[in-house]
N, C-alpha and C positions, 0 to 999 in steps of 0.2 A: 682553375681554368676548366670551362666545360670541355671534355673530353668527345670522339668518337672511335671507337675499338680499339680504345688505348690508347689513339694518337691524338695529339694536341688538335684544339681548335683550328689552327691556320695551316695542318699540315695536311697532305694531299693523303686522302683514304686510299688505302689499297684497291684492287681491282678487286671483282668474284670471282671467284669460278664458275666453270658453268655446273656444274651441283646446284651450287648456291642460287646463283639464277634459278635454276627449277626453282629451291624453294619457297623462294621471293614469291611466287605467283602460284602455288597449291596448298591448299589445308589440309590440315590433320595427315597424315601419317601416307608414303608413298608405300604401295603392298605390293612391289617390287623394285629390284634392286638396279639405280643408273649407275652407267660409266661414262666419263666423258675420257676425250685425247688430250687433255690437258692434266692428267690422273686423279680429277675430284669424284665424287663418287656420294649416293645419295638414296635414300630409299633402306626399307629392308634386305640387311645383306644377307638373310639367311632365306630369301627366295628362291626357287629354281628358275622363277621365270625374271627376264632383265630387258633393259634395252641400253643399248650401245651405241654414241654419237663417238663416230670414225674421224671423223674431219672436219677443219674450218668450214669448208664446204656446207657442209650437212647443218653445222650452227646457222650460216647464212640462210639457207633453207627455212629450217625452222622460227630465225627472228624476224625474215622478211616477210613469211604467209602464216603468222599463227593459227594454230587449231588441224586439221585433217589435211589440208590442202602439201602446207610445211614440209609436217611429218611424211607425209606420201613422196612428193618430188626427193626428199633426203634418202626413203626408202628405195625408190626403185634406182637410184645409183649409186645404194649398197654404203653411202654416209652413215645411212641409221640403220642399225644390227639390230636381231633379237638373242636373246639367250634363254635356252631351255624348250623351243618350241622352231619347227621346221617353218621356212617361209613357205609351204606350199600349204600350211596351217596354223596361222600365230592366233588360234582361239583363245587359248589359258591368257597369253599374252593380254590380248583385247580385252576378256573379262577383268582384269586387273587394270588395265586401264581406265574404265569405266567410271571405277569406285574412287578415280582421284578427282577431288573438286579443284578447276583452277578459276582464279581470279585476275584483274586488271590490276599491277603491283601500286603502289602509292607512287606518287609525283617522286618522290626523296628516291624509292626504289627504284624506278623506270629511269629517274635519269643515273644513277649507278650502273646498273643494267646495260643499259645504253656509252656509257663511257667504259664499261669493260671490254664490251664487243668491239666497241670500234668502229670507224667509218667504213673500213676495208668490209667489219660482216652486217654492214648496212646495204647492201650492194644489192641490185637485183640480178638475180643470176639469168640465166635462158633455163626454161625447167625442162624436165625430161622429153622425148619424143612421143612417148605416149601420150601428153598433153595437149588437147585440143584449147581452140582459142576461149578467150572469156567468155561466160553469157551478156558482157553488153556490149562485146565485140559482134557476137553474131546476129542481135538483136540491131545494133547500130546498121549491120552491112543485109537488113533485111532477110534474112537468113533462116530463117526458125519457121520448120514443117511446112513450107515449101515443098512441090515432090520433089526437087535434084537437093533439097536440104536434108528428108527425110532418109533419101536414097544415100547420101553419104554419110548421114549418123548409125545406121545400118549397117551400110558396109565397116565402118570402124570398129564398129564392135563385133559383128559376125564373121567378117571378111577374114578374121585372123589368119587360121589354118586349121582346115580340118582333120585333118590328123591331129591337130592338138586338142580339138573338140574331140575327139573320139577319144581320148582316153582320158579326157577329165570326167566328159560326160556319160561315157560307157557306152555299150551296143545298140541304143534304144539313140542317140544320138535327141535328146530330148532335152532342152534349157529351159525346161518349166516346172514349177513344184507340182513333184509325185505325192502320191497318196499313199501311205502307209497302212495296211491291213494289222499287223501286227509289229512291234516294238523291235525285232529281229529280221523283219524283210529285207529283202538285198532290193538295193535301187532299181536294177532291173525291173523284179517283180513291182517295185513300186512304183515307175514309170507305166507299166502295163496295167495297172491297177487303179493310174491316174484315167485312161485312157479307155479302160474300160467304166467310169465313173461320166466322164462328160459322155460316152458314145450313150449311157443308160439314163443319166438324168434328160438330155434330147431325146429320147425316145424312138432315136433312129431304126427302122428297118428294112431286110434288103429292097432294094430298084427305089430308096428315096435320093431324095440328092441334097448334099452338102456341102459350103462351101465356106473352109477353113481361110482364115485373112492371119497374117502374119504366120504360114504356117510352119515356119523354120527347116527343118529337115525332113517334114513329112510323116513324123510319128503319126497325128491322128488323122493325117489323109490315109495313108497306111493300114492306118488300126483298121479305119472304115469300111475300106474295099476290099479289105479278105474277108468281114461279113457282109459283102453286094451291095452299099452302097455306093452311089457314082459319086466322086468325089472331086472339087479343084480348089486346090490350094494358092494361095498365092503368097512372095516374100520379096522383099528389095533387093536379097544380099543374092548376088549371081553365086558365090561358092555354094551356099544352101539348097537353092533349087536345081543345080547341078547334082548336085551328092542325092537329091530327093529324089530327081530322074534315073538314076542310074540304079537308087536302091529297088524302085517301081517297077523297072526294067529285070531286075534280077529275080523280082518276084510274081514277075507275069501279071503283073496288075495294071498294065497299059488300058485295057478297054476298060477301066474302071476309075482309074486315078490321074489325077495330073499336078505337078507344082508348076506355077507360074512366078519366072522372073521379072515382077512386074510391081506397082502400088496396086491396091489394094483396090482404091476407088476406077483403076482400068478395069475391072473384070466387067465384061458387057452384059455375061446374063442376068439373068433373072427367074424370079417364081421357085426359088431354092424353099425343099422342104425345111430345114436348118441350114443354123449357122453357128459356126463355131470359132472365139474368139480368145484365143489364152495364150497371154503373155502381151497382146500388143495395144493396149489401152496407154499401159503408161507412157509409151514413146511420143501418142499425138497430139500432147498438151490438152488441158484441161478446157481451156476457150472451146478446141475443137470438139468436145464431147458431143453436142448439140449435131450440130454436119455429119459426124461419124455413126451415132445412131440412128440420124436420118438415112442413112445412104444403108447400112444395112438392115433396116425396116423395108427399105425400099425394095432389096434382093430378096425378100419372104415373099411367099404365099400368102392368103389369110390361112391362119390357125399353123401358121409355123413357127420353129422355135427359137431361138438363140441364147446360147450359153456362154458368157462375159466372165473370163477369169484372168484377175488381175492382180499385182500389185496395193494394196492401202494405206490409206494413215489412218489412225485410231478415231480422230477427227474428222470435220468438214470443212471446217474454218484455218482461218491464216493463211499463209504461204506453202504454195504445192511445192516451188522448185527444190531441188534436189541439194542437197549439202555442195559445196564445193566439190573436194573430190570425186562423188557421183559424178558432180557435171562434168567434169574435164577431165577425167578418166574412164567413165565407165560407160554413163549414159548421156552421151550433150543430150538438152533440150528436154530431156526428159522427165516429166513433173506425177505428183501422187496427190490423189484427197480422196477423201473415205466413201465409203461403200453407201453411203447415203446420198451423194451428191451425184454417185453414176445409176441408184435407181432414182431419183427425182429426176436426172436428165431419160432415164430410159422413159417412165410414164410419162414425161412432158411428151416424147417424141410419137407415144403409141402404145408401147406394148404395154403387157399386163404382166407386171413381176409375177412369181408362183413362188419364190423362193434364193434365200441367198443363208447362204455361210461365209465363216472365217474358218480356212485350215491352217493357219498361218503356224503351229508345231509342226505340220508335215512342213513347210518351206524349210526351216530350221534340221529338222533330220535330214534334206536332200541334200542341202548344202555340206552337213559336218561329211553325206557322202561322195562331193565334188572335190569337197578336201582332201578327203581320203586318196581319190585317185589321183590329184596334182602331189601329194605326195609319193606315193607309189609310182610315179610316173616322172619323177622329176627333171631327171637327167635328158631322156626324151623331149619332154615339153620345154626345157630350155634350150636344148637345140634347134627346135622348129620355131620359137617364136623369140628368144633370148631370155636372159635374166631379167631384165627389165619389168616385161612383162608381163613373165610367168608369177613374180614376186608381187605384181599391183592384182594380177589374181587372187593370190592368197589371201593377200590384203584386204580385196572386197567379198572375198566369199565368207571367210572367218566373220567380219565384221559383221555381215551382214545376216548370217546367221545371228549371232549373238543378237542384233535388232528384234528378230522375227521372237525371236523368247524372252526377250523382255519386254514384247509388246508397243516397239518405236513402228515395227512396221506390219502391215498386216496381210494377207490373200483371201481374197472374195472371190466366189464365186455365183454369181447373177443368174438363176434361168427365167427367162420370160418368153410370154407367146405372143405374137400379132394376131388380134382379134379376129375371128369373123365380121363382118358388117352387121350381123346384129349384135353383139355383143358378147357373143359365145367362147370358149376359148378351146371348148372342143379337148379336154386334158381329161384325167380318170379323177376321181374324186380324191383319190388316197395318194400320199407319191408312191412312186413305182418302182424305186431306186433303193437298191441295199449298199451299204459299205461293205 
């Protein structure tokens, strides 16, 4: 009689474990070590780095949204552990995750799978709080980059607390990749060095004027106006343009600077010598590229500049949106395509590119130093914002690093001018700009 793991043909196969389940659906060798609550156990035991499924809970989680989404909701209610590596830095973790191939199990396997779990961990749970609705919930309820759409995917992510920004992101109070002078610069210095890099490739100097769109906290309205130029910033998130005002205030730079609580496309002037854009490309969806560089083409002089620093994908093609997780934890609505697609929209719109890079290793050093302070910080920052939250932190910054260095994600930096009427662009022949 054909047999199946020993047992007779017509007798009812044992259940998995959940070990076993992993291995049902990964290839070749896991290079760190699982534990499940059931005590099966799977992977290199001689790893320091692990991961730990706590509870039926946390199996629900991960059989009901496989891939990032799963693991995420299991992680931020502490279902799924790590081991060997701090949640306000699980990088080793991630890198090892990386190198596991998983696959779709066979029919025979998936319904095994499926009868060990059980109907109970077939169940859709309610996922955590930090969970925003689906993207074809907000797509359905007309939702997406809308201003009171935009204003509230804003405030969700920035609205946090500033105090917790201040010690993840340090003094400079700055959420955009710095630029690293050297391999040992403290983010500080690297932040100031980002900032002095956009203030130099624009060519700003004193009595021109500037106007920073998305400008977060006010670093480089900041940077700009302790060297004299007249500066106005504008951001969605009210806690940002408060903390920018109050910083501006402390630094006597009222008759020079301002942050505005406001969208971007309200700012009424115009005939701005520059303009400066970094960090907030990827939030307005890629349709809107066209309207966006229209409207700040529109805020230039002729022979003025604007510098575009953003977010990329290695590509131009496929799908911009954001993985799951991204979308419904970090950034709703917020979508990436490459560095060619936002200069072909910028030349469609007018200007005349002069020049772009990828720093995308400086992204990756700023991050492993975001980590560093959510570590260093931890107890703090879970106080002000909980566990929950501080841990989907970790979660996307680790990750996200590891992206940036193995080139899933990339940062461009765009400068281009608006012509003169005849053609001119009116710039020095040579660039101007040292690293």
């Amino acid at each position: 009689m054909i047999s199946f793991k020993g047992a007779p043909m017509n007798s009812v196969p044992s259940d998995l474990t959940l070990a076993e389940m992993l291995e049902k659906v990964t290839d070749g060798p896991i290079p760190l070590h699982f534990t499940a609550y059931d005590g099966s156990t799977a992977g290199d035991s001689d790893s320091p780095y692990g991961l730990i499924l706590k509870t039926p809970r946390g199996a629900n989680f991960v059989a009901t949204a496989p891939g990032d989404l799963g693991m995420a909701r299991a992680y931020a209610f502490g279902d799924l552990d790590l081991a060997g590596a701090h949640p306000g830095d699980p990088y080793e973790v991630f890198k090892r995750l990386q190198s596991i191939s998983m696959h779709r199990p066979s029919l025979r396997d998936g319904a095994a799978i499926v009868r060990s779990l059980g109907r109970d961990r077939l169940r859709i749970l309610a996922p955590p709080p930090q969970e925003t609705l689906p993207r074809w919930r907000r797509i359905a309820e007309g939702l997406r980059h809308s201003k009171e759409r935009d204003a509230e995917v804003i405030s969700h992510h920035y609205d946090v607390s500033n105090a917790f920004y201040e010690r993840v992101l340090g003094p400079s109070m700055t959420y955009t990749c710095a630029t690293y002078r050297h391999a040992d610069d403290s983010l500080e210095q690297a932040q100031e060095d980002k900032y002095r890099l956009v203030f130099d490739k624009l060519g700003l100097e004193p009595g021109m004027r500037l106007l920073d769109v998305g400008c977060g906290w006010g670093g480089m309205v900041r940077y700009a106006a302790r060297r004299g130029v007249r500066v106005i910033g504008a951001t969605l998130s009210k806690n940002q343009a408060e903390w920018a005002q109050k910083a501006i205030a402390e630094e006597g730079l009222q008759d020079l600077a301002e942050v505005r609580h406001c969208d971007y496309r309200d700012v009424p002037e115009t005939g701005f010598d520059r303009v400066s854009s970094i960090g907030l490309t990827e939030h307005i969806g890629v349709q809107n590229y066209p309207a966006y560089f229209e409207f700040l083409y529109s805020k230039l002089r002729p022979g003025g500049r604007i510098l575009n620093h953003c977010i990329t994908r290695p590509g131009n093609a496929g799908n911009a949106k954001a993985g799951a997780f991204i979308d419904r934890y970090i950034f709703p609505d917020g979508e990436l395509t490459g560095s060619g697609t936002i200069i072909r929209i910028m030349q469609d719109t007018g200007f005349n590119v002069r020049h772009e890079e990828d720093i995308r290793e400086h992204y990756a050093m700023t991050l492993r130093d975001w980590c560093r302070n959510l570590v260093d910080n931890w107890d703090f920052c879970v106080s002000e914002v909980g566990e929950g939250t501080a841990r989907i932190w970790g979660l996307y910054m680790a990750g996200s690093r590891l992206g940036f260095e193995t080139d899933i994600i990339q940062l461009h930096q765009v400068l281009a001018v608006k012509p003169f009427p005849d053609g001119s662009a009116g710039i020095p022949l040579q660039p101007w700009w040292s690293w």
